[in-house]
LOKE-386781 format. One line per 3 residues: for each residue x, y, z of N, C-alpha, C. Coordinates in Angstrom, 1 decimal, decimal comma. Layout:
X Y Z X Y Z X Y Z  ...;
END
This chain:
-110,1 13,0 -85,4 -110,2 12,8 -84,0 -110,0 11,3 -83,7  -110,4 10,1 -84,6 -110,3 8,7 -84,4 -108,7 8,5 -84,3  -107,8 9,0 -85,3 -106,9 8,8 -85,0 -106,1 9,1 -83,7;
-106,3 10,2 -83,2 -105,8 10,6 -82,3 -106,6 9,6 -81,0  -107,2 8,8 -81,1 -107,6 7,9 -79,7 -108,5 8,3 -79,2  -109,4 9,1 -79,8 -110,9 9,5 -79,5 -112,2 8,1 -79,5;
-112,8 8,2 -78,9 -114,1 6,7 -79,0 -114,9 7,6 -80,4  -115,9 7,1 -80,6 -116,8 7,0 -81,6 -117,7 8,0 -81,3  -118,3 8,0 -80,2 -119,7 8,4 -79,4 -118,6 9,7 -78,7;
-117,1 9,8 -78,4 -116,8 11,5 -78,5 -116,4 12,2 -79,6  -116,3 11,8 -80,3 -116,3 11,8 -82,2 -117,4 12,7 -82,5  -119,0 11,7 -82,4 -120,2 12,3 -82,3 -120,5 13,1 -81,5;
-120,2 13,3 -80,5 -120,3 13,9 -79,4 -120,3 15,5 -79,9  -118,8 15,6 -79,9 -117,6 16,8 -80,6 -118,3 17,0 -82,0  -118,8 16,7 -82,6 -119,2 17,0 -84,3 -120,4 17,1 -84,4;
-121,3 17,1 -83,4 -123,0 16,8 -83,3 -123,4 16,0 -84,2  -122,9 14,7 -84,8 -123,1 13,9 -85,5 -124,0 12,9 -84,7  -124,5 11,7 -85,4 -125,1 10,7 -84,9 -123,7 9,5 -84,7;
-123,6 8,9 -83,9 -122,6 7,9 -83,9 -122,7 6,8 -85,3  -124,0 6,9 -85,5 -123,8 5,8 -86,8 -123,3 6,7 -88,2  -123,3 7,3 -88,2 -123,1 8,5 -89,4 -121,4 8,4 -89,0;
-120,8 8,6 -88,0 -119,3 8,7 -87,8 -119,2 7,1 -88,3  -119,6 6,1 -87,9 -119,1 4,9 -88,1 -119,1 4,2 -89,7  -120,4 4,8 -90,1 -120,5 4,9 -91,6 -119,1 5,9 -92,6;
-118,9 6,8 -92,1 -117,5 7,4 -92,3 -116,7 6,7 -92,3  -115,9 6,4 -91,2 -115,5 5,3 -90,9 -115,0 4,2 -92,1  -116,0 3,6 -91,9 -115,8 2,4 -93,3 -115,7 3,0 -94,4;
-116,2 3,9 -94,8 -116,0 4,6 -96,3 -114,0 5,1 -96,0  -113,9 5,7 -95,0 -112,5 5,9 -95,2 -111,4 4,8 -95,1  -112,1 4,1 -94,6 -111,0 2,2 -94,4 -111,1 1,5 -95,8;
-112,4 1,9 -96,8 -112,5 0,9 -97,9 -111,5 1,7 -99,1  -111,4 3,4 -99,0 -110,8 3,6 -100,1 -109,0 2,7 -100,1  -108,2 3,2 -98,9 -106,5 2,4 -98,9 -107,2 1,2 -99,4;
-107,8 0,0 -99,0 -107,7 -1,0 -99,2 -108,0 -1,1 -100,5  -108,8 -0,6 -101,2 -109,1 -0,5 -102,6 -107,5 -0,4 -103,5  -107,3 0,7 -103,2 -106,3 1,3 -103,7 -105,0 0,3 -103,6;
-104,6 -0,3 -102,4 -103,5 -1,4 -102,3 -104,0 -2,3 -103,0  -105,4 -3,0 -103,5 -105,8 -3,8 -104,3 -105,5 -3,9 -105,6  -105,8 -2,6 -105,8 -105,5 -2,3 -107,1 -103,7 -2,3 -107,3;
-103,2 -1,8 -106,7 -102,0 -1,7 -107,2 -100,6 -3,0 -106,9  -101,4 -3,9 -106,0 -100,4 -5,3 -105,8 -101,1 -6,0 -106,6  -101,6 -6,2 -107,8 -102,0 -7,4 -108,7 -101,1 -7,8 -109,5;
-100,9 -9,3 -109,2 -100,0 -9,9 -110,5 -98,4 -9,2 -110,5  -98,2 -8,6 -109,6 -96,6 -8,5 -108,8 -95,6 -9,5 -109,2  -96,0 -10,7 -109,1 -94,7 -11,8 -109,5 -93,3 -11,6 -108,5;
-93,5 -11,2 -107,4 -92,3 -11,3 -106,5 -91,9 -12,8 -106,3  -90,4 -11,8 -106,2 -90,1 -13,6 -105,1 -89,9 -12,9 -103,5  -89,8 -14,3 -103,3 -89,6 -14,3 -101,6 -88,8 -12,9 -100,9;
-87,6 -13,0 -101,9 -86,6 -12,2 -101,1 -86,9 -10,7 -101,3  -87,7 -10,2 -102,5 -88,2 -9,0 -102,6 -89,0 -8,6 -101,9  -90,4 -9,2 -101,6 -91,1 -8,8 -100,5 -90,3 -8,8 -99,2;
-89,9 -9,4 -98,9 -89,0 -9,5 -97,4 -88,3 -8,0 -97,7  -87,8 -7,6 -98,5 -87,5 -6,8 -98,8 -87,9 -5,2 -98,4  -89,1 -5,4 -99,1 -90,4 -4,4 -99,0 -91,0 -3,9 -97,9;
-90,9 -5,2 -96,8 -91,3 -5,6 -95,3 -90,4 -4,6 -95,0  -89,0 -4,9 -95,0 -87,7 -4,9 -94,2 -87,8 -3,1 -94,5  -88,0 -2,3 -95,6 -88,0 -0,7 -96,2 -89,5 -0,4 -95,0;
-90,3 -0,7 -95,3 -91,8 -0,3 -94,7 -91,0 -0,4 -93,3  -90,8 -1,5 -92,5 -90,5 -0,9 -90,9 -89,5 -0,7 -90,5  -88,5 0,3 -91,7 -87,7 1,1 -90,8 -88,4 2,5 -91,1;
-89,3 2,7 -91,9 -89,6 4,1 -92,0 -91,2 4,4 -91,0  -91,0 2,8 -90,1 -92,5 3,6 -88,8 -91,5 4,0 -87,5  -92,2 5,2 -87,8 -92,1 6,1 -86,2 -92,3 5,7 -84,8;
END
């Protein structure tokens, strides 16, 4: 529901949750990607023109 542009408090609302319980969600689901991209860009050794690169692949494939 957050994705789709829902607030927080209609989140809880819609799920009979407590809003702090949705928001604690929340951050547990924002920490696992970030983890995961941590883990897997260590010690990369790019150069310049590859990442530009990687940029340049990543925003032709957003919608």
């Amino acid at each position: 529901m957050l994705p789709e542009k829902e607030s927080i408090r209609g989140v809880a609302r819609a799920t009979g949750h407590d809003k702090d319980t949705i928001c604690r969600w929340l951050e547990i689901a924002g920490t696992h990607p970030k983890e995961v991209t941590d883990y897997f860009l260590i010690n990369l050794n790019l150069k310049r023109v590859e990442v530009d690169e990687i940029w340049s692949y990543i925003k032709s494939k957003k919608m």
